[in-house]
C-alpha positions in Angstrom: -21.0 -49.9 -2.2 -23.9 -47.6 -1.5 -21.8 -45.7 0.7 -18.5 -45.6 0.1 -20.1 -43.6 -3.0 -21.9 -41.3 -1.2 -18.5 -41.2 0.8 -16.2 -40.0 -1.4 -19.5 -37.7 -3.0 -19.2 -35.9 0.5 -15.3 -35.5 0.6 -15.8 -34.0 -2.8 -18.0 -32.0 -1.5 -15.8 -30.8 1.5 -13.0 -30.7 -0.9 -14.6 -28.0 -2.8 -15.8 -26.4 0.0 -12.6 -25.9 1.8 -10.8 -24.8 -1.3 -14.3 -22.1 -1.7 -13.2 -21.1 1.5 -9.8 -20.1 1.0 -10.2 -18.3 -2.1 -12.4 -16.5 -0.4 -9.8 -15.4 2.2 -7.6 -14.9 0.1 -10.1 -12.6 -1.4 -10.9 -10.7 1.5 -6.7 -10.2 2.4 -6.4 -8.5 -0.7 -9.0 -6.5 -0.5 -7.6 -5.2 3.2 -4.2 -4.9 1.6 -5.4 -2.8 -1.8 -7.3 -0.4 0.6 -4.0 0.3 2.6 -1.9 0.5 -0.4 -4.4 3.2 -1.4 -4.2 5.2 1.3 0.0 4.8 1.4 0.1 6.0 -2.5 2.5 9.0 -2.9 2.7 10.8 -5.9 6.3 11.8 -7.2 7.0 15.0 -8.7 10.6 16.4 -9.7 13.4 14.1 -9.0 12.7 10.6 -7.9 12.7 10.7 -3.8 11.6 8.4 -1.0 10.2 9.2 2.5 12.5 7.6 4.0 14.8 9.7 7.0 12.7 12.9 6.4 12.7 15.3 9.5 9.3 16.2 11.5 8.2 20.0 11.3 9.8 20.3 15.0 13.3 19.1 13.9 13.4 21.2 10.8 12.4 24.7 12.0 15.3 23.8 14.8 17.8 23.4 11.8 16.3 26.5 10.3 16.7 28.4 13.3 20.0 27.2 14.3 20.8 29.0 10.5 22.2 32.0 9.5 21.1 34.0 6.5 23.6 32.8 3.3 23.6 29.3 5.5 22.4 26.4 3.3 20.9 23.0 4.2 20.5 19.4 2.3 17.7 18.1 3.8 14.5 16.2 3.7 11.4 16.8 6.1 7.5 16.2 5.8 4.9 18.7 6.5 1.6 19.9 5.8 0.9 22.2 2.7 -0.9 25.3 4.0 -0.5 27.3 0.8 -0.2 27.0 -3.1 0.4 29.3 -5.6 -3.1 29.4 -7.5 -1.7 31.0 -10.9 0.5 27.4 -11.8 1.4 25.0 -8.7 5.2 27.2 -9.0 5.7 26.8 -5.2 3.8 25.8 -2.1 3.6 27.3 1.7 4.1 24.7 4.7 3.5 24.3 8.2 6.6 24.1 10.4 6.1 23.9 14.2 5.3 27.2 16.5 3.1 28.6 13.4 6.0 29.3 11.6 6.2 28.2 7.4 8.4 27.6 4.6 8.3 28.6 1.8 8.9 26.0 -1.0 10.2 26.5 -4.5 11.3 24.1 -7.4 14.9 23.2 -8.4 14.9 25.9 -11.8 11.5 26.0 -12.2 11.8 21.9 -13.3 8.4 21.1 -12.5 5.0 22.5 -11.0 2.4 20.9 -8.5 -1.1 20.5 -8.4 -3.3 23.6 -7.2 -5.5 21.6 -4.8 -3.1 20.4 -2.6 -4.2 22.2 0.3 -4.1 20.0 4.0 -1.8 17.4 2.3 1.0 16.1 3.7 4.1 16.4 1.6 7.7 15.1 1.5 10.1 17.8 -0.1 14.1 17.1 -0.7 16.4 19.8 -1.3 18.2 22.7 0.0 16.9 25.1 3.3 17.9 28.6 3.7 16.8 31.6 5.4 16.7 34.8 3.5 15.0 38.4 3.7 11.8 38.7 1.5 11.0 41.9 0.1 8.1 43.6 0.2 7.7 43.5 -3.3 8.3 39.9 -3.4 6.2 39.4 -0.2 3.4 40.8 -2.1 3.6 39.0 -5.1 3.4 35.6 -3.7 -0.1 36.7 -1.5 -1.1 37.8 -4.8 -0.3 34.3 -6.3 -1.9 32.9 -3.1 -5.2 35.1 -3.1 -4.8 37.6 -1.2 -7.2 40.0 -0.7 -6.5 43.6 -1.0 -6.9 44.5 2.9 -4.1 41.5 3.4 -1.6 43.0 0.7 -1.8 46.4 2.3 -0.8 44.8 5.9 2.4 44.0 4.2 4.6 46.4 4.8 8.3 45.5 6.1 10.7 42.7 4.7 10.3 40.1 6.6 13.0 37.1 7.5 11.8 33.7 5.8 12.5 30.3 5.9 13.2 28.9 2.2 13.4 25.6 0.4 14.4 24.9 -3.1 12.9 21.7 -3.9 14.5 19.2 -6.2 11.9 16.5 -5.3 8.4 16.5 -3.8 6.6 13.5 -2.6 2.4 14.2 -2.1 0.8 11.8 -0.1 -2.4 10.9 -1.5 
């Protein structure tokens, strides 16, 4: 009788081990899957948007190249934010492919992003174009951007640009 006690003490036992076990795993997957989820979060600003189908920076400067001025584009790509205006977040500079940029603005002026976005990769939706900056305008947004004095004098031409009115913007976190 002795044993068959200590028996069924010892499948206890392994009972409550086995199920100490698994939680513990179960533990440890969550943990794996929180720190991925954390490093996946994008923040939404503007109208609601998702990743999905957005161009690469080598696709989208060969849409904007294959444009005219007065041409227009619906589109979605991802790139890296080089620049950001440092008076309110009212537009942002990104990386396209060869060197080149665009620069980003916001659907009517709808919503602003943060300052310190710098390096981030972004998603924007909306509308390409290419237009002819003005000096004047040049010079305003180096201004925003923190431009030095010596940089603002080097501007001296208008310059063709590639633009993007933003209805949505995704920032990857």
């Amino acid at each position: 009788m002795t044993s068959f006690v200590l028996e069924i003490k010892f499948l206890d036992n392994m009972k409550s081990f086995n199920i100490l076990l698994v939680v513990f795993a179960m533990g440890l997957s969550c943990k794996g899957q929180n720190q991925e989820r954390a490093q996946n979060i994008l923040r939404s600003f503007g109208e609601k948007i998702e990743a999905v189908d957005a161009k690469n920076t080598e696709k989208m400067l060969a849409d904007y190249n294959a444009m005219s001025q007065n041409d227009t584009l619906q589109t979605k790509f991802i790139a890296k934010v080089k620049e950001v205006c440092k008076a309110k977040g009212c537009w942002m500079k990104l990386e396209l492919a060869n060197g080149e940029e665009a620069m980003v603005k916001f659907k009517d002026y709808g919503f602003f992003i943060p300052m310190d976005i710098e390096g981030k990769d972004v998603v924007v939706n909306g509308l390409a174009f290419v237009e002819t900056m003005s000096v004047q305008d040049q010079k305003h947004y180096a201004e925003d951007g923190g431009a030095t004095t010596q940089e603002l004098a080097k501007i001296i031409a208008p310059k063709r640009t590639y633009g993007f009115e933003a209805d949505g913007v995704l920032i990857k976190e």
